[in-house]
PLY file of the C-alpha trace (Angstrom):
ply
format ascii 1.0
element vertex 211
property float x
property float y
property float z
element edge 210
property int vertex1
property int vertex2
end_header
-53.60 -34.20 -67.36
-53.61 -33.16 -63.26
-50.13 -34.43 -63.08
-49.00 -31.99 -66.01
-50.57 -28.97 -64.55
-49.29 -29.98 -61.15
-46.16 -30.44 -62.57
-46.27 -26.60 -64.22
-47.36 -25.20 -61.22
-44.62 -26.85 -59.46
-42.16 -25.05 -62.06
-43.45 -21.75 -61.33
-43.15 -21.50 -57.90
-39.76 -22.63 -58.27
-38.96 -19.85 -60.71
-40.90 -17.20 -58.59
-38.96 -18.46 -55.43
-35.38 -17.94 -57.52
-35.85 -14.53 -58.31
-36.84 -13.69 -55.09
-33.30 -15.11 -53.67
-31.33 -12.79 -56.39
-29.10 -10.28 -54.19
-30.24 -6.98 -53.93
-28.02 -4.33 -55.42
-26.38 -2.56 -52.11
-24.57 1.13 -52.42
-21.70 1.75 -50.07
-22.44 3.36 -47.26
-20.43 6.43 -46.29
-20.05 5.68 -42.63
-19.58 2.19 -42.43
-23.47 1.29 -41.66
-24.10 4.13 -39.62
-26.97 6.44 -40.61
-28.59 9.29 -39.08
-31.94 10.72 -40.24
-30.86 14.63 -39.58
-30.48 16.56 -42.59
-30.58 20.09 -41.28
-27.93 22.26 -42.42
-24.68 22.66 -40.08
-25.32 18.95 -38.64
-23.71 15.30 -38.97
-25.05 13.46 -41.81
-24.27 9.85 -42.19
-26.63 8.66 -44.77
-25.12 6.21 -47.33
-24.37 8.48 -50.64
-26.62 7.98 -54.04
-24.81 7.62 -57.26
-25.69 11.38 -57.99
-24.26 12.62 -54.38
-21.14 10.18 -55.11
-20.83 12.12 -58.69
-21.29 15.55 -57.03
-18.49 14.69 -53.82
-15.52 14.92 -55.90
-12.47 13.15 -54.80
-10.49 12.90 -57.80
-9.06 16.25 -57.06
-10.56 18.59 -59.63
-10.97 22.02 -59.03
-10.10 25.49 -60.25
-6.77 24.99 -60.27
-5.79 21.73 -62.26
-2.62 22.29 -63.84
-2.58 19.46 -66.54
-4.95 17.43 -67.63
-2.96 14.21 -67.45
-4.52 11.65 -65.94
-2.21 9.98 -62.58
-3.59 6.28 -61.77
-4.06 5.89 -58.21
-2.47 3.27 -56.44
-4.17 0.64 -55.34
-7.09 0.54 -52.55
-5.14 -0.38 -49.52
-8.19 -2.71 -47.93
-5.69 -4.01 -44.69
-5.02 0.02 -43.74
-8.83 0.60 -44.03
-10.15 -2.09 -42.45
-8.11 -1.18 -39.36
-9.96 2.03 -38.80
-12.61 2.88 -36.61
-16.26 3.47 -37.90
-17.24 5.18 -34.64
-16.22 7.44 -31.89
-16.47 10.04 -29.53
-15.11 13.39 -30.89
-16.40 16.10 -32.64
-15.06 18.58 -34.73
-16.54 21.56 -35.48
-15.75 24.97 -37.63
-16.51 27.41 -40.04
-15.73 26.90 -44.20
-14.36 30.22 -46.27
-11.54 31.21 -48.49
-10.30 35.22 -48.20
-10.54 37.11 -51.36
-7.85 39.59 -52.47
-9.20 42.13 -51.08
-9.49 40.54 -47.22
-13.19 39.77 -47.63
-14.45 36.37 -46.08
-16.59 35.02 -48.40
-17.93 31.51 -46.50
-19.52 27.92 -48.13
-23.08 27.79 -46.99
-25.13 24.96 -47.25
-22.71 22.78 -48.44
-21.05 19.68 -48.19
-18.07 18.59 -46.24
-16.19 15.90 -45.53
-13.45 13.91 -43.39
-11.20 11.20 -45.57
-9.08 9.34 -43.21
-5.20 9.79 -44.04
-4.35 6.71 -45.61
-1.66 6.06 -47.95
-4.42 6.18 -50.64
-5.83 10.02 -49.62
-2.25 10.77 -49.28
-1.95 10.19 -53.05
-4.64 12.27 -53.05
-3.71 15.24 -51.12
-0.50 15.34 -52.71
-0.44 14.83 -55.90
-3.83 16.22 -56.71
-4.73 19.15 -54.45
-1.18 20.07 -53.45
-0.06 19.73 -57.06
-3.03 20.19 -59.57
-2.87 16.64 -61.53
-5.16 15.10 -61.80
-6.39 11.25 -60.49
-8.36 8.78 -61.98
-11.33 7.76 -60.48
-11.47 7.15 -56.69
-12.31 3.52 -56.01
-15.84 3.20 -54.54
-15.12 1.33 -51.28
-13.68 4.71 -50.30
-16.41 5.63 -49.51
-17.48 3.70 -47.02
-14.76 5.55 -44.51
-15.69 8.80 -45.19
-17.32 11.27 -42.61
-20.14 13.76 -43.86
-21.59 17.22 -43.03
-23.53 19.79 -44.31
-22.60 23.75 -43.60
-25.36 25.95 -42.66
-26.00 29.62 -44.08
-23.02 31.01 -42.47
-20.71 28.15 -43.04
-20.66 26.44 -39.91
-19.95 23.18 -39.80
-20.17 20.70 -37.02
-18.76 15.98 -37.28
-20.10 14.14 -34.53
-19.19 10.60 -33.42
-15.81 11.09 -35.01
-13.02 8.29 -34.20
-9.28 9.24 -33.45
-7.17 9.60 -35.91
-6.03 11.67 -38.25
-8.07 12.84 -41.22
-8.48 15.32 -44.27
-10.94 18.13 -43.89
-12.27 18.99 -47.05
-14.60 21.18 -48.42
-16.25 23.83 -51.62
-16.83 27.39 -51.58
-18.84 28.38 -54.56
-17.76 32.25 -55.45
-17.74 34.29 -58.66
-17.12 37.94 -59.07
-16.12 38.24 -55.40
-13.46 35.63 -56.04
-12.01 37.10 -59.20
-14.12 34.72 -61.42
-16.52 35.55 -64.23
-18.75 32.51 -63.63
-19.47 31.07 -60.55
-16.18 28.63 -59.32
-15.83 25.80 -57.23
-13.35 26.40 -54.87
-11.85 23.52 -53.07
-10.33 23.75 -49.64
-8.45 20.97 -47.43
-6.16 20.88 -44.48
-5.27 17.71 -42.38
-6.31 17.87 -38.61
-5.54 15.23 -35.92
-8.90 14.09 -33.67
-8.33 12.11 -30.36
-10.48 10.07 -28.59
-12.69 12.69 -26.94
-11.61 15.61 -28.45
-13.77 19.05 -29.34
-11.74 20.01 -32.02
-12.41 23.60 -32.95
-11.10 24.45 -36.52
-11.66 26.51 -39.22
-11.32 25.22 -43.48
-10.14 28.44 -44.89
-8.04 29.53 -47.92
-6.18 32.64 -48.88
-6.86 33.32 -52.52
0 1
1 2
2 3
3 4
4 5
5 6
6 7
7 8
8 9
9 10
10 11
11 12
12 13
13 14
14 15
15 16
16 17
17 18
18 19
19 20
20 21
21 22
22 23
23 24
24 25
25 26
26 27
27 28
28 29
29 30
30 31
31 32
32 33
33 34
34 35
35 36
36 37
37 38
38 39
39 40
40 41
41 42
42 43
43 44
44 45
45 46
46 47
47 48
48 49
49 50
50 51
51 52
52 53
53 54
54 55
55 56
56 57
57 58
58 59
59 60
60 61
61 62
62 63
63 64
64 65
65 66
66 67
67 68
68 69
69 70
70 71
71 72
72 73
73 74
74 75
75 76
76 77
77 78
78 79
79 80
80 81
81 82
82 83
83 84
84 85
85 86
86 87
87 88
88 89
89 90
90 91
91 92
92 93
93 94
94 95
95 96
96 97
97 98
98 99
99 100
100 101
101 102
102 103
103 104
104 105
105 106
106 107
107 108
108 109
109 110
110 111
111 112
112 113
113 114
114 115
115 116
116 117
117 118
118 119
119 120
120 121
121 122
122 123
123 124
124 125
125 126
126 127
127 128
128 129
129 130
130 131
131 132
132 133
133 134
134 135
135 136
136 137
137 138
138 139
139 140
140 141
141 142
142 143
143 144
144 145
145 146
146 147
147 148
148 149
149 150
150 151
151 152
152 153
153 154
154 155
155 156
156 157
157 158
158 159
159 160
160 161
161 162
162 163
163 164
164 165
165 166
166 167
167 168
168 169
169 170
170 171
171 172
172 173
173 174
174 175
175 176
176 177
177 178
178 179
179 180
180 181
181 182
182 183
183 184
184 185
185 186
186 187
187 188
188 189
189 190
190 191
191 192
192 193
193 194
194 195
195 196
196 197
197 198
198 199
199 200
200 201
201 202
202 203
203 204
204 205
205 206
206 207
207 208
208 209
209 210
């Protein structure tokens, strides 16, 4: 009977010591590994996005402005361009978000979220065929996001992307705006421009849009 009961126990520790090797589930993180605990607004923030801050950073290419609602398959995720990239450097680019309204009024994106997507021939697609020419993309494939760059505007819409490798990159970010922007209802507003960084650059630039 001590043999059976040794033999159970045996079991179960076994079983206990298999679930505890399962892999854990791991989310991309946006900067390649890096993290930074600073959340205050107008400042670098490399922390690895949630599935709610990947559903709310939209890089399919939707915004006001979609002319068709066709959907264009991206091509596929070119791994060999991204893994040549740099996860680190020793630039920083800094700026202030707004579009212009009709009537030459600055109206600026505070406290929100930008972004740098490295020009690839993937966020060329992108660029292109989504923001340049309101179609829009399927969904963005989620190693993406481990090459992106992150910040956070303050109240005023200054924006500031530290450690930033050379290269060359989209700068992209939302304005929300309503009445002052023509709209009824409060619009998202996306803005983008492609800016070159070098290797210890202050690059000084402003994400605006004439409406």
């Amino acid at each position: 009977m001590s043999n059976v009961m040794k033999s159970i126990g045996v079991g179960l520790v076994l079983l206990l010591l298999s679930a505890c090797n399962q892999p854990d589930l791991i989310i991309p993180s946006t900067s390649g590994g890096e993290s930074n605990s600073n959340q205050s607004s107008g400042q670098n923030s490399n922390i690895g996005p949630t599935k709610q801050m990947q559903s709310s950073i939209d890089v399919s290419g939707l915004n006001s402005k979609i002319q068709t609602q066709e959907i264009v398959t991206r091509i596929p995720f070119p791994i060999d361009e991204y893994k040549k990239l740099h996860k680190s450097g020793n630039s920083t680019v800094r700026g202030t978000l707004y579009v212009v309204n009709a009537q030459g009024e600055r109206i600026v994106g505070k406290r929100t979220r930008l972004y740098l997507n490295p020009v690839t021939s993937y966020s060329k697609q992108w660029y292109q065929e989504s923001y340049l020419g309101g179609k829009r993309l399927g969904k963005a494939d989620s190693r993406l996001f481990n090459y992106l760059k992150f910040s956070t505007s303050d109240k005023n819409g200054h924006f500031s992307f530290d450690n930033v490798p050379a290269g060359r990159y989209y700068l992209i970010g939302v304005v929300r705006c309503s009445k002052a922007c023509g709209y009824n209802t409060p619009h998202s507003i996306r803005v983008a421009k492609e800016i070159s960084v070098g290797k210890k650059d202050l690059v000084l630039t402003d994400l605006n849009k004439q409406l």
